[in-house]
C-alpha positions in Angstrom: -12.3 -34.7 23.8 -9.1 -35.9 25.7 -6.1 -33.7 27.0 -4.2 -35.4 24.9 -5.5 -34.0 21.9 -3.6 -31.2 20.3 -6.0 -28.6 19.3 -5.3 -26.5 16.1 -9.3 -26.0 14.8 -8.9 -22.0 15.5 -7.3 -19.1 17.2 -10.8 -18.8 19.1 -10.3 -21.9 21.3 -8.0 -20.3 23.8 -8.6 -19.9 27.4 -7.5 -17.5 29.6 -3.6 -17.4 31.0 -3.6 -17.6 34.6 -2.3 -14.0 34.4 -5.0 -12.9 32.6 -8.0 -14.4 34.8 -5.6 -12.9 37.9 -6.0 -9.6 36.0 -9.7 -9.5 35.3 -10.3 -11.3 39.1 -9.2 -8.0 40.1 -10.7 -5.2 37.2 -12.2 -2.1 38.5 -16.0 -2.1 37.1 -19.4 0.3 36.3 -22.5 0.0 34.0 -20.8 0.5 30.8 -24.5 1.5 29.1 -24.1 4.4 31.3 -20.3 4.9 30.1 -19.0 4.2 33.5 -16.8 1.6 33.5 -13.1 2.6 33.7 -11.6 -0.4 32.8 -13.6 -0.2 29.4 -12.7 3.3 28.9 -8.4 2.1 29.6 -9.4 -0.5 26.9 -10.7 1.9 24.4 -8.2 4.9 24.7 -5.1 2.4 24.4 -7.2 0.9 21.8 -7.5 4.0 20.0 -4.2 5.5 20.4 -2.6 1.8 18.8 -4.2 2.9 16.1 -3.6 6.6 15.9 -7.4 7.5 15.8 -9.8 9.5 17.8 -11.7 6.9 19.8 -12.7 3.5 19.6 -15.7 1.1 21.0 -15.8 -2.2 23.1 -18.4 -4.7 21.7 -19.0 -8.1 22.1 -17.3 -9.7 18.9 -15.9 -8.9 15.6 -19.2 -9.6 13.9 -21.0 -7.1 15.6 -17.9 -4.8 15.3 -17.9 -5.2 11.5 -21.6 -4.6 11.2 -21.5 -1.6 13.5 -19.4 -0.5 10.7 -21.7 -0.8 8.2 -24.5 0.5 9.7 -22.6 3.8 10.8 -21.3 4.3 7.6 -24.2 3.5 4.9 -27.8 4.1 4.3 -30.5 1.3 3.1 -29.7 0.6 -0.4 -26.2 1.5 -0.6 -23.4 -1.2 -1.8 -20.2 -2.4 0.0 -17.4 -3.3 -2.2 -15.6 -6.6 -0.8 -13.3 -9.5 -1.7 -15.5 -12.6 -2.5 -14.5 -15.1 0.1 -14.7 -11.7 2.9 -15.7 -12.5 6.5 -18.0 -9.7 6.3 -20.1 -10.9 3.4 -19.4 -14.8 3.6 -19.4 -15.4 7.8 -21.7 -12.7 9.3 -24.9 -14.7 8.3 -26.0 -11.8 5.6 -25.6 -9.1 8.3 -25.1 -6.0 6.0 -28.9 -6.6 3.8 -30.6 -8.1 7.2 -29.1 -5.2 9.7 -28.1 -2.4 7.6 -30.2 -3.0 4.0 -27.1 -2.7 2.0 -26.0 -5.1 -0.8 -22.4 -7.1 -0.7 -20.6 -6.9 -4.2 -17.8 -9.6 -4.1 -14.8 -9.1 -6.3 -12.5 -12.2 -6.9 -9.1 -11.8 -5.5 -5.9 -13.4 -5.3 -6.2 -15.5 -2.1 -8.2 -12.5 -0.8 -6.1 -9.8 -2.0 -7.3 -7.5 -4.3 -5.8 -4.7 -6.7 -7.0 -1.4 -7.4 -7.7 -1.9 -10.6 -10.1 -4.4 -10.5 -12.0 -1.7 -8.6 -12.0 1.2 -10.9 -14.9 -0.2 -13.0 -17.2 -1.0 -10.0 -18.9 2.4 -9.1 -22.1 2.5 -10.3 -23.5 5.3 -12.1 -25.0 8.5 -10.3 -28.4 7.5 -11.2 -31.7 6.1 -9.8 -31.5 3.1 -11.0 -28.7 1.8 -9.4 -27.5 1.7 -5.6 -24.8 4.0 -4.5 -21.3 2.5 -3.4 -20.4 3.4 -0.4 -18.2 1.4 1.5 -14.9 -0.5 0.5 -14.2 -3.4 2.9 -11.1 -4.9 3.4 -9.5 -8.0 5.6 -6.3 -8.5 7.2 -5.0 -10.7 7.5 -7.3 -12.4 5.1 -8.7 -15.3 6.8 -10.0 -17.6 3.4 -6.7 -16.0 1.4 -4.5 -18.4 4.1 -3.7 -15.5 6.7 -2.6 -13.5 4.1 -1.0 -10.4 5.1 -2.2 -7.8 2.6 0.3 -5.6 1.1 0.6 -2.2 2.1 1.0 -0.8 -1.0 -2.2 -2.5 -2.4 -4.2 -1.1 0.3 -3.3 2.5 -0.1 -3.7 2.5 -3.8 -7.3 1.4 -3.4 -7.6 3.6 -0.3 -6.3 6.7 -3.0 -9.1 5.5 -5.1 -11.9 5.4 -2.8 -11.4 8.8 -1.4 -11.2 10.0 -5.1 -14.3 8.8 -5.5 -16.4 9.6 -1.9 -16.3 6.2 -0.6 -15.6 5.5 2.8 -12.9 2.4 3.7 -13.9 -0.4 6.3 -10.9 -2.9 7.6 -11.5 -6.2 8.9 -8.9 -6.4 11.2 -10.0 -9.2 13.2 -6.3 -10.4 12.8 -4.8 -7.3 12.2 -2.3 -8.0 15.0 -0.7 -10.7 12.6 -0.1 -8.6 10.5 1.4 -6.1 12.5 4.8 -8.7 13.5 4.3 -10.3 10.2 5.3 -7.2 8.3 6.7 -5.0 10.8 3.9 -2.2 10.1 2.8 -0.4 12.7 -1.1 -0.3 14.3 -1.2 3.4 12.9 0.1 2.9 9.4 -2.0 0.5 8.4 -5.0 2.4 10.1 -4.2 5.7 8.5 -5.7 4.5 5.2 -9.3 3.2 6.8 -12.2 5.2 8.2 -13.2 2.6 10.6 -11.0 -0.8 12.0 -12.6 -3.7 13.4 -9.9 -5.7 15.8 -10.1 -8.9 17.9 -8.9 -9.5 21.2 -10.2 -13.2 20.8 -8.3 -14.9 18.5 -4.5 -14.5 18.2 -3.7 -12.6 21.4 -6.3 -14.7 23.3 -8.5 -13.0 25.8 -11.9 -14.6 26.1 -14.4 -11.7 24.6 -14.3 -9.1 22.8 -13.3 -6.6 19.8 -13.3 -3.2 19.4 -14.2 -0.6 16.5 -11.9 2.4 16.0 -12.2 5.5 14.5 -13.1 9.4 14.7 -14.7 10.7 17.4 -18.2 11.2 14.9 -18.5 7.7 14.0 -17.8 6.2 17.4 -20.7 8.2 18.8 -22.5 6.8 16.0 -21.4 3.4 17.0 -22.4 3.8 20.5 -26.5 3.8 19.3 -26.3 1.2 17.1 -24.5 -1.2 19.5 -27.2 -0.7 21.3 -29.6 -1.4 18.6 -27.8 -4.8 18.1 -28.1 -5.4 21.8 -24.7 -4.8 22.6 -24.8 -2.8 25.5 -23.2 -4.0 28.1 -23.1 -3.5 32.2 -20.2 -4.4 33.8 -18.0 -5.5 31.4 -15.0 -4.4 32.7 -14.0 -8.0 34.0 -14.0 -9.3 29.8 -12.4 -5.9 29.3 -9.6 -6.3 31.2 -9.0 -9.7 29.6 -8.5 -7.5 26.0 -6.3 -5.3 27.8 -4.2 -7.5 29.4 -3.7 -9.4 26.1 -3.0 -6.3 24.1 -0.3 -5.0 26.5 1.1 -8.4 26.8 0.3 -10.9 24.0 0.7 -9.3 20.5 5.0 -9.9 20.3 4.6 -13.5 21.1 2.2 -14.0 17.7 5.8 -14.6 15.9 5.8 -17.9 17.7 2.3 -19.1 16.1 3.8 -18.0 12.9 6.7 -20.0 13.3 4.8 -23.0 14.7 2.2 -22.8 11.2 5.3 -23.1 9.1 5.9 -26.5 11.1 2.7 -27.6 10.3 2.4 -26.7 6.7 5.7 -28.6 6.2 3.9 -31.6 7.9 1.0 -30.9 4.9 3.2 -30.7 2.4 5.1 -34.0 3.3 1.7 -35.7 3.7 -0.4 -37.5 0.4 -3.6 -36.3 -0.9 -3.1 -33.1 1.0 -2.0 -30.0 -0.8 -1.7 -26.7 0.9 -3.8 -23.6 -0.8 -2.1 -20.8 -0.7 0.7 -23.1 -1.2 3.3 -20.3 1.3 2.2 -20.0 4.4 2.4 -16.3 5.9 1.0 -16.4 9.5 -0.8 -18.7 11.9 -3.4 -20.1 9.0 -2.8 -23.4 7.3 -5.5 -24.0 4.5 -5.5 -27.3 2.6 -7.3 -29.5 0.1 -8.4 -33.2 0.4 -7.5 -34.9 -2.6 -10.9 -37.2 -3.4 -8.8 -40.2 -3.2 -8.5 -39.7 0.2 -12.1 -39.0 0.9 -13.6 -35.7 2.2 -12.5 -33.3 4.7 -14.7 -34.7 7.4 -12.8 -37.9 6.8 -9.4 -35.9 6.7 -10.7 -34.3 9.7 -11.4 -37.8 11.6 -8.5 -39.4 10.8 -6.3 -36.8 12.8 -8.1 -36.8 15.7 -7.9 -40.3 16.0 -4.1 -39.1 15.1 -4.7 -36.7 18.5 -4.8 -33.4 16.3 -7.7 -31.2 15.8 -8.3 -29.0 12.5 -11.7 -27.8 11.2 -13.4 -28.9 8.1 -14.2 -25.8 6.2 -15.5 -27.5 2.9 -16.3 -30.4 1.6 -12.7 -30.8 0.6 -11.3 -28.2 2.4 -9.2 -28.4 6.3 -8.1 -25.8 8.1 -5.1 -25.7 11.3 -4.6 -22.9 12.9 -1.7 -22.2 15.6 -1.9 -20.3 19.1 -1.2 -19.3 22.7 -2.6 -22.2 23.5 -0.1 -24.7 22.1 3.3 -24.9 22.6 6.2 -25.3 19.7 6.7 -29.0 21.5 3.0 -29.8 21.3 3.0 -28.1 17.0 6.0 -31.0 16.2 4.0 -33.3 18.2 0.9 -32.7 15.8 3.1 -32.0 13.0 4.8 -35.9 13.0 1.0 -37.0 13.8 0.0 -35.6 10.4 2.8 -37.0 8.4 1.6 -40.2 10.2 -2.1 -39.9 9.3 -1.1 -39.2 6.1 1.6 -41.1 4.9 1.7 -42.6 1.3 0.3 -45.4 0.9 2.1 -48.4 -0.5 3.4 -48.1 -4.5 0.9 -51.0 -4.9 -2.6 -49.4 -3.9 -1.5 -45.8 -5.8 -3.9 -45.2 -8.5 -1.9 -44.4 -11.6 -1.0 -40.9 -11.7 -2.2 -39.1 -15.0 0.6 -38.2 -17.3 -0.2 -34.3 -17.1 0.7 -34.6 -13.4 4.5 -34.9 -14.6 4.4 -31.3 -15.9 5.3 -29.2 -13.1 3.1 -25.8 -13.2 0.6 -27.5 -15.5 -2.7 -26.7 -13.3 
């Protein structure tokens, strides 16, 4: 890898601002197994009070966060309810059956965004047959729906629901932070409809470690043991603390930028042949699009713009991801954005396969 490449794979490849490595160079610490570490405990409070809830915990990453949830709010044999392309039952390498013994039952949504009622007709019956739903878990924004920001309303119809019916409500918020200068919605207001919030320092406001998991006083407690279980427990981890502090009190405003700096590059995708952006409206910092077989497979999408100097990830075998952050500048996005049209260009009239005559019918897939 050169300098010169323009890195857009994830939101995770960041690195420290020099303000932020000045600010953990200089973080008060203690043994945080023993609960002693102040700067953890600044972390979690401001954490917690973003969020309007009781108390919240500092773990290692948003997979253990997420699972921490599970654990704390389930028993072996239960079910979680969860959109079918969900971090939390796609990405966590089968962590609710291997860590917690509960079952995943994936609804299909609308690029990740579900209604209530496809819902109503999931609870299983009260009998011994069957395993008890438990948990509902949501994700925003929805990472495999595009970056979706998911619709208030939406959420606290099924949030309505699920208390109606005794189930508990789990929110993926590894990106929650998007959301919050996407929509303009508050921390609390989206939190007030979940039990338990997973959020990540990590990606979009770019410290180097860490996420926390929010909630009532109870369930934290809970989460403390079963961090520990996981092998969570951490000692002086008030130096990676302070990076997550520093980034919440200074970074979330400037995610407006990323979002502005996706829209440049899905306008490079949609200039571009045998690349089509799905979703087709881009909402945050996530571009997803498909490879057109003509072209060849994502891999070879995803070779052709680095030799191009632009990195994006290969998520499928015809699927791409780009994915705007601190770490590049709107200069370095229109840099990468007229190396994609480049890459990509149409080819001459000449070497165009003929286009079938359905493809004349606009709205006809």
């Amino acid at each position: 890898m050169t300098a010169a490449l323009i890195d857009l794979r994830s939101d995770t490849v960041t690195r420290p601002t020099p303000a932020m490595r000045a600010y953990m160079a200089k973080a008060e610490v203690g043994d945080d197994v023993f609960d002693e570490d102040p700067t953890i405990h600044e972390l979690q409070d401001k954490t917690a009070a973003y969020f309007g809830k009781e108390a919240s915990l500092f773990v290692p990453s948003g997979t253990m966060s997420n699972q921490i949830a599970v654990r704390a709010q389930t028993q072996p044999g239960d079910e979680l309810l969860c959109e079918t392309t969900a971090h939390v039952y796609v990405w966590e390498a089968g962590g609710p059956a291997a860590l917690s013994g509960v079952t995943c039952r994936p609804i299909d949504g609308d690029y990740g965004i579900l209604e209530v009622s496809q819902l109503r007709d999931k609870l299983r019956p009260a009998n011994e047959h069957y395993t008890r739903s438990r948990l509902v878990c949501l994700e925003n924004t929805h990472n495999r729906g595009g970056g979706r920001v998911y619709p208030l309303d939406k959420i606290a119809a099924i949030a309505n629901w699920a208390r109606s019916n005794n189930l508990l409500m789990h929110l993926d918020g590894a990106r929650i932070w998007n959301a919050i200068v996407a929509a303009g919605v508050s921390g609390k207001e989206w939190a007030k409809h979940f039990d338990s919030i997973s959020v990540c320092f990590s990606k979009g406001l770019g410290a180097p470690v860490g996420s926390c998991l929010v909630g009532s006083k109870e369930l934290i407690a809970r989460a403390h043991k079963i961090r520990k279980l996981f092998g969570g427990g951490m000692r002086q981890a008030g130096i990676i603390a302070a990076g997550a502090l520093f980034a919440l009190e200074n970074h979330v405003d400037r995610l407006a930028e990323d979002h502005r700096n996706a829209k440049m590059v899905a306008a490079a995708i949609a200039d571009s042949h045998g690349v089509q952006l799905d979703p087709p409206n881009v909402e945050t910092n996530l571009v997803w699009f498909d490879v057109d077989p003509e072209l060849g497979t994502a891999r070879d999408v995803q070779q052709l713009l680095q030799q191009h100097g632009v990195l994006v990830s290969s998520t499928g075998p015809q699927v791409c991801r780009a994915c705007t952050h601190i770490d590049v500048s709107a200069a370095q996005v229109e840099q990468a954005a007229d190396a994609i049209r480049k890459a990509l260009k149409a080819p001459p009239l000449a070497k165009r396969k003929p286009a079938p005559a359905r493809a004349a019918m606009p709205g006809s897939d």
